[in-house]
C-alpha positions in Angstrom: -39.2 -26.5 -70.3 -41.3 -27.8 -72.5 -44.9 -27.1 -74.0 -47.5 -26.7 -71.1 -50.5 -29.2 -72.2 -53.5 -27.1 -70.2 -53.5 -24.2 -72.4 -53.9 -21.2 -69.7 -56.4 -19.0 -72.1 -58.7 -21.3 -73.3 -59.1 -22.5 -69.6 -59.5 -19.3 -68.0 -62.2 -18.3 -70.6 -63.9 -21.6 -69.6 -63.8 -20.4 -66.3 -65.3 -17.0 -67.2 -68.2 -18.7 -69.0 -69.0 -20.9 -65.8 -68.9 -17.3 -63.8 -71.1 -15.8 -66.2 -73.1 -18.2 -66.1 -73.5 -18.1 -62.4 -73.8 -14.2 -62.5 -76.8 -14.3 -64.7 -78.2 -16.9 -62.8 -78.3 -14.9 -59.8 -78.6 -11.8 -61.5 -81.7 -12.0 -62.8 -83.2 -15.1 -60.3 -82.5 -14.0 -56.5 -80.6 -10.1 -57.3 -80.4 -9.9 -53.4 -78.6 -13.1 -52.4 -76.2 -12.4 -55.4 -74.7 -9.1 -53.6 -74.5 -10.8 -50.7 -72.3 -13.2 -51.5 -69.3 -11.0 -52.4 -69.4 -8.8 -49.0 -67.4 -9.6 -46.1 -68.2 -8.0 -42.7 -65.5 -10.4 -41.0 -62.9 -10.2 -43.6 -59.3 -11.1 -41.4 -62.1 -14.0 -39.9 -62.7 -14.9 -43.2 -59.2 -15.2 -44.8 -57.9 -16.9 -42.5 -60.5 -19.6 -41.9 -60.5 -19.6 -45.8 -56.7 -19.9 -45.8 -56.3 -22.0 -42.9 -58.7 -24.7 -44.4 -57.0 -24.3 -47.6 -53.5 -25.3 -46.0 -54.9 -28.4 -44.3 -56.5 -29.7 -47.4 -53.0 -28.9 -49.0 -51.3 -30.8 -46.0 -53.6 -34.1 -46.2 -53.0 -34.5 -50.4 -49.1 -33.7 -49.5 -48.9 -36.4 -46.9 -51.4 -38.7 -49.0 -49.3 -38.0 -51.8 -46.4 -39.1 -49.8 -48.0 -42.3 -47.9 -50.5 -43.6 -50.9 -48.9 -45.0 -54.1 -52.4 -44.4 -55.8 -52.2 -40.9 -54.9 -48.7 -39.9 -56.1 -50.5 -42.2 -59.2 -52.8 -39.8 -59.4 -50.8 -36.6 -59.2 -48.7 -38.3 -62.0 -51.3 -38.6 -64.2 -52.4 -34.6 -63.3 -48.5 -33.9 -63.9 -49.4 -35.4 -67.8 -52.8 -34.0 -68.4 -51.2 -30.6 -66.9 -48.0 -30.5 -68.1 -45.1 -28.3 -67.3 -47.2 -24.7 -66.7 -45.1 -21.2 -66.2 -45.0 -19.1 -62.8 -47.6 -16.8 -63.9 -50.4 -19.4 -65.4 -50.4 -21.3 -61.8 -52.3 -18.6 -60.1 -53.8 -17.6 -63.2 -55.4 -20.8 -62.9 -55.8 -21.4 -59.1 -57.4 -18.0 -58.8 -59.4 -19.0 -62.0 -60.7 -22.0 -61.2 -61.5 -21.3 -57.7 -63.3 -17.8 -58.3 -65.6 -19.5 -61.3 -66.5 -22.8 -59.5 -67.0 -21.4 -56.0 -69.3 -18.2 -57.6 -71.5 -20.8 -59.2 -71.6 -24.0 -57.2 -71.4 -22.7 -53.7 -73.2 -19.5 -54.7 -75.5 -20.0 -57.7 -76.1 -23.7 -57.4 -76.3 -24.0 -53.7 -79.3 -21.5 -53.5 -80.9 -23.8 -55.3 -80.2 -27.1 -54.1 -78.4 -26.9 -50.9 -75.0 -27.7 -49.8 -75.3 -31.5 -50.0 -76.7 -31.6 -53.2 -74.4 -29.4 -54.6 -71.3 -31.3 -53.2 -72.9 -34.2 -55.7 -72.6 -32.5 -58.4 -69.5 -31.2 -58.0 -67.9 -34.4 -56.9 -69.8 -35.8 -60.0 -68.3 -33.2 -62.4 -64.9 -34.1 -61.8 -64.8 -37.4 -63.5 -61.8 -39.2 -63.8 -60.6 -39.4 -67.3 -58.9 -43.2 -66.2 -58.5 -45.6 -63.6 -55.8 -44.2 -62.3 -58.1 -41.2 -61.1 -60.7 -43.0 -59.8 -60.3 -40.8 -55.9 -60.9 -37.9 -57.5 -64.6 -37.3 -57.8 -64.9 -38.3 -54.0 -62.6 -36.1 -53.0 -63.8 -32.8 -55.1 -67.2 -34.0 -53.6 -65.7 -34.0 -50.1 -64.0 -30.3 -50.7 -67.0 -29.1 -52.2 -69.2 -30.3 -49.3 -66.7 -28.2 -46.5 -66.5 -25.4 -49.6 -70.6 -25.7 -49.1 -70.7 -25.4 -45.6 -68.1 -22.6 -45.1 -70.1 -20.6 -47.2 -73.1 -20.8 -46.1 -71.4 -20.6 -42.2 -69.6 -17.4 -43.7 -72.9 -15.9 -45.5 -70.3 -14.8 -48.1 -68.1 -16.8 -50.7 -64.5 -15.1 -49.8 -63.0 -18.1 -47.0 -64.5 -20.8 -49.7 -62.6 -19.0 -52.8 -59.4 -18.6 -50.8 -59.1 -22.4 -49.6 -59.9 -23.8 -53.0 -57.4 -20.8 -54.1 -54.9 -21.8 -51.6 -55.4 -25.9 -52.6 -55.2 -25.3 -56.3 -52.6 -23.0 -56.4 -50.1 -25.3 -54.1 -51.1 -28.5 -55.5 -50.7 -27.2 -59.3 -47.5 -25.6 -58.5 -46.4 -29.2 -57.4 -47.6 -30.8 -60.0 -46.7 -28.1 -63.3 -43.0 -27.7 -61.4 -42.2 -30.9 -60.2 -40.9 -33.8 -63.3 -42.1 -37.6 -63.0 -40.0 -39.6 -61.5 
């Protein structure tokens, strides 16, 4: 196997930053909507709506992927950026990514400016680094804006952090085992 090109450490200390971040931004700006967002009263309600939305978002890119020459495109070009990744660093970063980004854009930033809003920026913040990604922005904004919504439906952030989880970790595992063709 050769060298992974998304270094796992560097990345989840990036991720630990953006949770930080989002921690003290609650922390010390609304200390009562912060708790609540990491307690469950519904928790096997929760995981699986969490899970189950996770698995359909995984079985539209899978079939896209499969019907859409621009999308297997764009998973090649993830498969280069990415590169080959060990069994351990894919849900190192699926857990990672999904923990940081849902702590601070569905939690910290969507206090602020609402679930729409936030869905903008985060469809915004994944920029595509070429042409060849060019879907990608409107589909994290799309993810982000059902992310949004099961949260605040939930109250809490635990069904958004395990579909974005579940997503990331199948999708990466698809992408970090799988060679170009």
């Amino acid at each position: 196997m050769s060298e992974p090109r998304l270094s796992v450490l560097p990345t989840v200390a990036l991720y630990a930053l953006l949770a930080l971040g989002a921690w003290l931004w609650l922390h010390f700006g609304r200390p009562a909507a912060h708790a609540r967002l990491w307690v469950s009263k519904r928790i096997p309600r929760d995981a699986l709506v969490g899970i189950g939305l996770g698995g359909g978002v995984v079985l539209l890119t899978r079939l896209a992927a499969w019907a859409s020459p621009s999308a297997r495109e764009m998973e090649a070009e993830f498969r280069t950026v990415i590169g080959p990744q060990s069994a351990l660093a894919v849900p190192l970063l699926a857990l990672a990514s999904a923990g940081a980004e849902e702590y601070f854009f569905r939690g910290a930033l969507q206090s602020q400016i609402g679930v729409w809003a936030q869905a903008l920026v985060f469809g915004a913040l994944h920029v595509p680094f070429n042409a060849r990604m060019i879907a990608w922005p409107f589909f994290a904004g799309a993810v982000g804006l059902a992310f949004g919504w099961l949260t605040h439906w939930s109250g809490n952030l635990w069904p958004a952090i395990l579909a974005h989880a579940t997503i990331n970790h199948v999708n990466l595992s698809v992408i970090a085992f799988r060679r170009n063709p």
